[in-house]
N, C-alpha and C positions, 0 to 999 in steps of 0.2 A: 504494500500500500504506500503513494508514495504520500509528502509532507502536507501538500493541500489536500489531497483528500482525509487525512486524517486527519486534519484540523477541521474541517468540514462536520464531518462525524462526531466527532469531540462535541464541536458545540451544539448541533442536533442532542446527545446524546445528554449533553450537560442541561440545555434547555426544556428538557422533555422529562426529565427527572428531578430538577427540578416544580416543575407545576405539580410532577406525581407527589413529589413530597409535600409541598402546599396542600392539596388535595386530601392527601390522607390527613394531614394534621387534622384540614378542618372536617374529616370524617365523611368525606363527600368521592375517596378515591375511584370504588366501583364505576358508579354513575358518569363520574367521568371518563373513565377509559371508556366506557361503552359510546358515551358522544364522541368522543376525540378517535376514531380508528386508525386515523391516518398518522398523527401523532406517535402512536401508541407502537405502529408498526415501525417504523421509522427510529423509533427507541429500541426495538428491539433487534433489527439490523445492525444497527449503530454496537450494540452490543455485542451482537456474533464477529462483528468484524474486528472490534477489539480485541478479541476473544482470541481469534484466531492470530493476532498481530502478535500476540503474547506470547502464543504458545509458540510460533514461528521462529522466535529469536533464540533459543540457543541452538538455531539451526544454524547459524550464522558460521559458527566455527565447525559446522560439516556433520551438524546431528540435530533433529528435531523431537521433539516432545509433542510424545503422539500416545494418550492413554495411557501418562505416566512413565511410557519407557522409550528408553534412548533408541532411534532406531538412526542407523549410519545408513547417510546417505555419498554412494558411492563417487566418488570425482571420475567425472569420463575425461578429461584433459590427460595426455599422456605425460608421463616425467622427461622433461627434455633437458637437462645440465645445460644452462651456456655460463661463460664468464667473459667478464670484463679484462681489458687487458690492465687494468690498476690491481684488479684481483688478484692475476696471475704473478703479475712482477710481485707482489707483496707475498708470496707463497714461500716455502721454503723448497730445493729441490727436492724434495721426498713426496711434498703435496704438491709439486708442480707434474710431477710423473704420475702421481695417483688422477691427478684432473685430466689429465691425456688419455690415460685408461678409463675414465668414466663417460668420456667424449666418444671414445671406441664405443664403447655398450649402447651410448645412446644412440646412435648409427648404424647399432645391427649387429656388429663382428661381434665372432664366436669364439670363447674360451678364452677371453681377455683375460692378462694378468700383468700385474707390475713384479719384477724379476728384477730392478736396479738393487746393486750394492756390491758390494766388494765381488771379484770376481765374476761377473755378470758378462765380461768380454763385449762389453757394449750393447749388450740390450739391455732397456730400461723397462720396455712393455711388448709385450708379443699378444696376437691377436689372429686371426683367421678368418677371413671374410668367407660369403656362403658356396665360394669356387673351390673352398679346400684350400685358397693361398696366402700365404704367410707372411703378415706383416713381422716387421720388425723395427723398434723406435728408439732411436738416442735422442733423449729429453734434456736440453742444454741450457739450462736455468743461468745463464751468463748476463753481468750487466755489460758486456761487450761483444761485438759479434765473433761466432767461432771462425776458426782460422783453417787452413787448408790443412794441418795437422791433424785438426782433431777430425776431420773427413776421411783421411787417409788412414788413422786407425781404424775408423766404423768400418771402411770399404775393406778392412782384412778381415773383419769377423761375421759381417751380419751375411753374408752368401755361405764362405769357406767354413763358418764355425756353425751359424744359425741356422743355414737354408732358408735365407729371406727372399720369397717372392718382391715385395716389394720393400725394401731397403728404405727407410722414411728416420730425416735428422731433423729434428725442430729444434731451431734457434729464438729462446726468446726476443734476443737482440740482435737478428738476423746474422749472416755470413759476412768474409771480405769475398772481394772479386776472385781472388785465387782459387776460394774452397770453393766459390760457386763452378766455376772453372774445371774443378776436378770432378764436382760430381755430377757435371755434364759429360763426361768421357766417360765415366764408371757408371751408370745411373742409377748412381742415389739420388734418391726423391728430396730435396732442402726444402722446408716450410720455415720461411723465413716472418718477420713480424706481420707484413699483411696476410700473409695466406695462415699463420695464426689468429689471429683476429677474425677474419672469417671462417674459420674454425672454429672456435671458441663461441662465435654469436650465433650459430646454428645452422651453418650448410654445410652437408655430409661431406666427408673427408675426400672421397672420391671426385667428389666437383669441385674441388680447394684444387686437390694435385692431378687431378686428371689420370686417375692412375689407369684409367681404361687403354689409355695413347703407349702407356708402356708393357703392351703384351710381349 
């Protein structure tokens, strides 16, 4: 119900019960609801629809009161992660590798998991889209862009070590020219800060890197 019709109601409601309570004071209420129908109905309207405003509200936070008991009312809105890139620069590299894999799940791929940490020979998350092929992601939480070193370490492991289908390096603060350079020769996939960012704000990963062009 929105504010003016409820204030509408309100004072139908207030005005109508009023008289009724005049009415019965002065011991005359029957007689008058019988002359006043229209009144009377209009009161009682007024009242179911309060009624019902009331019991509406602690549906607000995604449950209503219905017969005394809480019934959940289901969210059809799917869960869809995005982030901000102030978000992400504020993250630490542990939850900036865990948002990468949560960005996976949200887009479908299968058997996602974050794998960074000692030993990990450069994968940070691995993932399986629904071809059976194998991502593989070094997540570079850098306030500076990675450099053609740390490309040339990924490109020894994420094929020879991992068997990555598709080879994917995300630089928060993008590449220099050189690593982008090398991992045009080798193709590895670089998501450098815009194509994170549209990433991150909700277009599936495969339309970010186009990884269809790299069969």
């Amino acid at each position: 119900m929105t504010p003016g019709v409820k204030a509408v109601v309100g004072l139908i409601v207030g005005i109508t019960l009023a008289r009724l309570l005049w009415q019965w004071v002065t011991g005359t209420a029957l007689p008058w609801i019988g002359d006043h129908p229209w009144w009377t109905g209009f009161a009682c309207l007024g009242l179911v629809l309060l009624t019902a405003t009331l019991l509406d509200r602690p549906g607000r936070g995604g449950y209503q009161l219905l017969y005394g008991e809480d019934v959940v009312v289901e969210d059809t809105e799917p869960d869809t992660p995005t982030y901000r890139m102030r978000e992400l620069a504020a993250m630490t590299p542990t939850a900036f590798e865990e948002a990468c894999a949560e960005l996976l799940v949200r887009d479908g791929f299968l058997h996602t998991r974050r794998v960074g940490g000692a030993g990990d020979l450069g994968a940070d998350v691995v993932a399986w889209d629904s071809d059976s092929r194998k991502l593989v992601l070094q997540c570079k939480h850098y306030a500076r862009p990675v450099g053609s070193k740390e490309v040339q370490t990924f490109n020894g492991t994420a094929r020879p070590e991992h068997k990555a289908h598709h080879p994917i390096m995300i630089g928060l603060s993008g590449f220099t020219q050189p690593a982008a350079d090398f991992a045009a020769r080798h193709g590895i996939v670089l998501m450098g800060r815009p194509e994170l960012k549209r990433w991150a704000h909700g277009s599936h990963l495969y339309d970010v890197i186009e990884a269809e062009a790299l069969e």
